[in-house]
N, C-alpha and C positions, 0 to 999 in steps of 0.2 A: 504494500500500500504506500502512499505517498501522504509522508504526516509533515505537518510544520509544527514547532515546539517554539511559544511564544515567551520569552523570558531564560537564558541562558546561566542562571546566576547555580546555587548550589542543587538546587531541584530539577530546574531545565535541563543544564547538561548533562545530571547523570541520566536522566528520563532521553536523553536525545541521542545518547550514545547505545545505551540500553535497545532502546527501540530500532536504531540501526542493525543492532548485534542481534537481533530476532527477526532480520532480514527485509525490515522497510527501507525506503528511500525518505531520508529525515535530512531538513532544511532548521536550523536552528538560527534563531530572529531574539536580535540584543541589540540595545540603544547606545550601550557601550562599543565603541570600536577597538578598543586595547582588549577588553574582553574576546572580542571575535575572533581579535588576529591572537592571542594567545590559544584557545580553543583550536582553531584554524590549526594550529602548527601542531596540534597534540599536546598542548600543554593545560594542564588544567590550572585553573585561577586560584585555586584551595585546594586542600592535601585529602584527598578520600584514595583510600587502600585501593589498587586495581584502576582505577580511573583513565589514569595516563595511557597506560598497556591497552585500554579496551578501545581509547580513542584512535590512539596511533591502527588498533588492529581492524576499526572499521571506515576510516578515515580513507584507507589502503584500497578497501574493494570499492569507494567512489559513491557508497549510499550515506554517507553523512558528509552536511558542510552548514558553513555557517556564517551570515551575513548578516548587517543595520537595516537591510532594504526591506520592509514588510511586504513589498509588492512579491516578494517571494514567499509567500506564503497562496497565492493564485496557484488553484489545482492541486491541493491538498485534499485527500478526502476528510480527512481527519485533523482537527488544529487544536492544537495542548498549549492551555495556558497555565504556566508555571513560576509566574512571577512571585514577589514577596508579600507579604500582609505584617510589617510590623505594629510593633505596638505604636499608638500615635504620641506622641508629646507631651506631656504633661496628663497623661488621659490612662486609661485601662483601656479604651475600647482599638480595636487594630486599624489599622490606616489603608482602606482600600483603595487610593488613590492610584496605586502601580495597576490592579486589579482592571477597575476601570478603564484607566490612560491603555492598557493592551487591547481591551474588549471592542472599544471605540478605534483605536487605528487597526484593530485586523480585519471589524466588522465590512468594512465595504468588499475583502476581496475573499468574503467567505460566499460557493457558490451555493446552488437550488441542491439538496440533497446531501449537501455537505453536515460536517461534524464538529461543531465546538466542544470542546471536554474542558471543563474548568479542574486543576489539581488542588490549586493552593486554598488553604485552609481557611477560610472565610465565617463569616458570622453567619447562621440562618438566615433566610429570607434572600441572600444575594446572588443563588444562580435564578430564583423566578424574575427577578430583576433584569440580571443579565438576558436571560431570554431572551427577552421583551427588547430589548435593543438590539440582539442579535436579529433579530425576524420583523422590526423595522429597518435592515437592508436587504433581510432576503426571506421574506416569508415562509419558503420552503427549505430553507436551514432547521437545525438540530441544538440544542443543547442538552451535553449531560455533562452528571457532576461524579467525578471520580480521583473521588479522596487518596492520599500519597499515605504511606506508611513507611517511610524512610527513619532508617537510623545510621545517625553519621556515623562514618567508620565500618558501614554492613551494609551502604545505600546501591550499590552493582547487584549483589546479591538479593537484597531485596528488592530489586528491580526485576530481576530478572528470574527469580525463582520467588515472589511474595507469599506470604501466608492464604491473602483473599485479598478478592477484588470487591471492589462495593460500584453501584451503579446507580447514579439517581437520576432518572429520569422522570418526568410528567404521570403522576397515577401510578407509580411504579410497577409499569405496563411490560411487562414479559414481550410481549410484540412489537415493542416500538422501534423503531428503525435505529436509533441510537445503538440500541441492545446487540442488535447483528452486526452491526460498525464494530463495537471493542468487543466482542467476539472474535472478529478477525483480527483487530491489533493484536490480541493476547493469547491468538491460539495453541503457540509452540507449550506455555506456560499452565492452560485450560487442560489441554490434551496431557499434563501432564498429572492432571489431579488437583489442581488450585482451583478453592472454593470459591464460587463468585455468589455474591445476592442483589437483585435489583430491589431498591428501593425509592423515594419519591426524592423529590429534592431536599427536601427539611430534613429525614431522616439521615438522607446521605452528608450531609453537610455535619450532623448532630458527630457521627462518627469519631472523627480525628479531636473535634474537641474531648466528647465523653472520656475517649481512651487515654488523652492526655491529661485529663483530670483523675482519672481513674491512678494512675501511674502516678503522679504528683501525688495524690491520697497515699498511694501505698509507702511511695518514701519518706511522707512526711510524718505516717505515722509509725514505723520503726523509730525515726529519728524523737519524736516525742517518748518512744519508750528509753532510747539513749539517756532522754535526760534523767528521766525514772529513775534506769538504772544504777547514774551518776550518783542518785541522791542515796540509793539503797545498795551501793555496795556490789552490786550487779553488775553480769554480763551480756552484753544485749548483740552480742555474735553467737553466744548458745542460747539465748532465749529466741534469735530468728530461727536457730537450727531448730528447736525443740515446735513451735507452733509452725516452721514451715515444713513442717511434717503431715498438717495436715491437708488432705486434699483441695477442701476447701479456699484454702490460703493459701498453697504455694510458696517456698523459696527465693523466685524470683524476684527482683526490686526490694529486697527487703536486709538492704548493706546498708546498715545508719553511718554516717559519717558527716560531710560541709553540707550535704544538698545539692540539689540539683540546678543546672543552670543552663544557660546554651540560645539559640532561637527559636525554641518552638515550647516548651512547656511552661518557664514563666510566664512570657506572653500568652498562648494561646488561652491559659488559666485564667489569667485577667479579662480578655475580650472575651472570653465565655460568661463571667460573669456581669461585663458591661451588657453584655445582647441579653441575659436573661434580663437584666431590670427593663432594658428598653419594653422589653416582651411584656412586663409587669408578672414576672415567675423568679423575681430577684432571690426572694426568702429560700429559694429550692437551692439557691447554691452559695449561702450563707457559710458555707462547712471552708469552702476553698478559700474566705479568708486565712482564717486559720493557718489552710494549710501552707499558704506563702506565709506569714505570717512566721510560724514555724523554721521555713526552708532559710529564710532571711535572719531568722535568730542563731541558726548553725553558725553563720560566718563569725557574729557574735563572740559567737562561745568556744570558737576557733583561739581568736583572739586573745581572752581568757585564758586559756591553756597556755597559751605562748607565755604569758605573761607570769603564770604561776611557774611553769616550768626554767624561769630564768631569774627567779625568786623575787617576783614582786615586782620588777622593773624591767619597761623595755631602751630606756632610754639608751643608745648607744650600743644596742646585741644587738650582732652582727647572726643574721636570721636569712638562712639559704631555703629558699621554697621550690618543691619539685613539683615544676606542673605550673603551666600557666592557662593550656587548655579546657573548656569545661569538661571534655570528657578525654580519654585518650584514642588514639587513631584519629584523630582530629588536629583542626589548627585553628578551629572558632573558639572565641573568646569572647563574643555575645554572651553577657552576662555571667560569668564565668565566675562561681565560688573561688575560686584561685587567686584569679586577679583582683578580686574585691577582699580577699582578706592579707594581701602582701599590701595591698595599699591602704586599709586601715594600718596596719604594723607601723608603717612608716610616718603616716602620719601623727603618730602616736610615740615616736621615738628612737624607732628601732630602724637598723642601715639593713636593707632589706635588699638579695639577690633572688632573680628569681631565673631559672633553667627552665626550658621545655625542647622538645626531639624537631617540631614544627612551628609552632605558632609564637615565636618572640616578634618576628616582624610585626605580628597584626595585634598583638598586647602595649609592642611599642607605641603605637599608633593611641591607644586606648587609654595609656597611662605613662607618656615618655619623662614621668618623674621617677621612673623604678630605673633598678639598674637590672640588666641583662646581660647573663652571660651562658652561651651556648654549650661550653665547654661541659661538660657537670663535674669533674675533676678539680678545676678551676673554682666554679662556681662551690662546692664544697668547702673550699680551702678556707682556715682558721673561723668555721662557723660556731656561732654560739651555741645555735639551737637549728635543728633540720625540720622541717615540715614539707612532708609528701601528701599533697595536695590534688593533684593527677597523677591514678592509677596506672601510669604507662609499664608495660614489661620492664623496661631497663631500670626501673626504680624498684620493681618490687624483687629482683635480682639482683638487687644491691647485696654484696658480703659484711655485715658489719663490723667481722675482724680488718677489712681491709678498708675501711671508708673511717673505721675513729683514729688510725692515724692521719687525717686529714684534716679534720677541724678539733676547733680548741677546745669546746667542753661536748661531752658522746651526751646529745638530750636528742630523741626524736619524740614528732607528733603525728601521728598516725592519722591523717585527717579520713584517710578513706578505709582503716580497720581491715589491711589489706597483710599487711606484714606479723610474722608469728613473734608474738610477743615475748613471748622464753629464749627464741634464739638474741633476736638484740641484748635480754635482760644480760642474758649468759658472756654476751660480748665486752660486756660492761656498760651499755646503755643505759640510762632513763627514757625507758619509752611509755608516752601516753598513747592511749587511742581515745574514741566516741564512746561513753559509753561504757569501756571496759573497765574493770577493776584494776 
């Protein structure tokens, strides 16, 4: 099929590369042209595992490319819109303005029988919207809504082998033409057993928020037992093991530590809860205060730790943070528990380094009052106090016989209760984690 992919940013281009790699001929459309020509050459603009390798390898056979000109998007059966939805400014609710500005410059050269898919994560009520603009340029156009389920650092894979597909169309009509469109985008992936369900537009849209609120609930409420356990002596790493036994509850998401952070679940949590009040169904999701609320007082009590752990005083410790990314495999820093708690530190007194594998460039950018240093050997070197703040491989492989002769006093803080506590103690560490005793 021949798809155009409208927005090229971290969503677009894996979705653009992905869908080439499942044998479409995909045209990817950015208002960025440094964007284009990076993409263009196989290089990706952000660090996702696989990315690069899948561009260069469909780039090759001639069904993907990628230009500013929308009028390249004429003779598309199929047209994905994959721009951004931030949070707006001073506001909870998301700023659909990119949303929009795409719908309106692609609407004139979508044809009679064609396919708009909206991906990006929007508030209810805005593909029947979209619609309706779409089909005031061509009547006999299509809108459906088909929510993304990307997790950075797994977004190829989940592109290209997802759990389930969701489809919102009109009446959530089994027959409707939409329906046999991503049927055939997504065949290789259908045919291979991936669950699809059609639902209306409201519903579909409801998706990517609920499950992000869903997931934000689960970590926020581990990390509330962390504090629990802080107060009573507890271990809230066997009390996840012990209740994530059961079925019910599950394992998964349930690592107390900084919280979560990144592009899409602070936000999305906030405009889900701006669009219920709009809806007047605000009281329904009263609880997600809390649960940011919560995720926000981790960095907090991050802090705390530091500060006790270097006896009362941060003024002048000398405080090396690992991890600058909100998560690892990554190099977004979009709200990033890391870089928010290296930069309280500092602000607070303490000469704060902070290392990551990817993402110093775009932390730089974020907060060019911290110091960065790539090296982590370096960056270790006569530290007061350690704090491992993103979970990346090379951190949690750290040897603690071989890193405390590197800095001056052996204290770490386990921000993500990731590393075995016995082995540091054993090394001679002071190690704190979340939570732990």
């Amino acid at each position: 099929m021949k798809i155009s992919v409208i927005g090229c940013g971290y969503l677009g281009a894996v979705h653009a590369a992905c869908m080439a790699k499942l044998g479409h001929e995909v045209v990817g459309i950015d208002v960025d042209p440094h964007k284009v020509a990076e993409l263009s050459a196989a290089r990706a603009p952000f660090f996702e595992p696989g990315l690069e390798e899948l561009l260069s390898e469909v780039q090759a056979t001639g069904r993907l490319t990628f230009t500013t000109d929308m009028a390249a998007a004429a003779g598309s059966e199929v047209h994905f819109i994959c721009v951004g939805t931030p949070q707006k400014k001073g506001e909870k609710a998301a700023d659909l303005s990119y949303v929009d500005a795409a719908t309106n410059a692609l609407a004139p050269y979508v044809g009679a029988g064609e396919l708009v898919v909206g991906k990006s994560t929007v508030p209810v009520g805005t593909a029947e919207r979209l619609a309706e603009l779409i089909q005031e340029h061509q009547p006999e156009a299509h809108l459906a809504w088909n929510p993304e389920f990307l997790r950075e650092g797994h977004a190829v894979k989940d592109t290209l082998t997802p759990d389930r597909f969701v489809y919102g169309v009109p009446g959530a009509a089994e027959d409707h033409p939409a329906v046999e469109l991503l049927d055939e985008v997504y065949a290789t992936p259908l045919s291979s057993g991936t669950p699809r369900l059609v639902a209306d537009y409201a519903t579909a849209e409801l998706v990517k928020s609920a499950a992000n609120s869903f997931l934000a609930t689960k970590i926020s409420f581990i990390n509330a037992m962390s504090e629990v356990c802080d107060a009573a002596g507890a271990d809230v790493t066997l009390l996840a093991d012990a209740i994530g036994m059961d079925d019910r509850i599950g394992r998964k998401f349930l690592n107390a530590g900084i919280g979560f952070g990144g592009g899409c679940l602070p936000k999305d949590i906030r405009s889900f809860m701006a669009r219920a009040g709009e809806l007047g169904a605000d009281q329904a999701l009263t609880f997600l205060r809390e649960v940011d609320d919560i995720n926000m007082r981790r960095r907090t009590r991050m802090v705390e730790l530091t500060r006790e752990i270097c006896n009362g005083t941060l003024l002048g410790q000398r405080i090396t943070v690992l991890g600058a990314a909100f998560k690892p495999n990554s190099d977004d820093v979009r709200d990033s528990p890391a870089l928010s708690i290296a930069a309280q530190l500092q602000l607070q007194g303490a000469v704060v380094t902070v290392t990551d594998p990817q993402s110093l460039s775009n932390a730089a950018r974020r907060f060019p009052e911290l110091n960065y240093e790539p090296d982590l050997t370096a960056a270790l070197l006569n530290a007061d106090a350690v704090l491992l703040l993103t979970e990346w491989q090379q951190y949690l492989e750290l040897d603690p016989h071989t890193v405390i002769s590197q800095v001056r006093s052996p204290r770490i803080l386990d921000g993500r209760n990731v590393l075995e506590p016995s082995k540091w103690r054993a090394a001679g560490w002071t190690y704190r984690g979340m939570g732990r005793p």
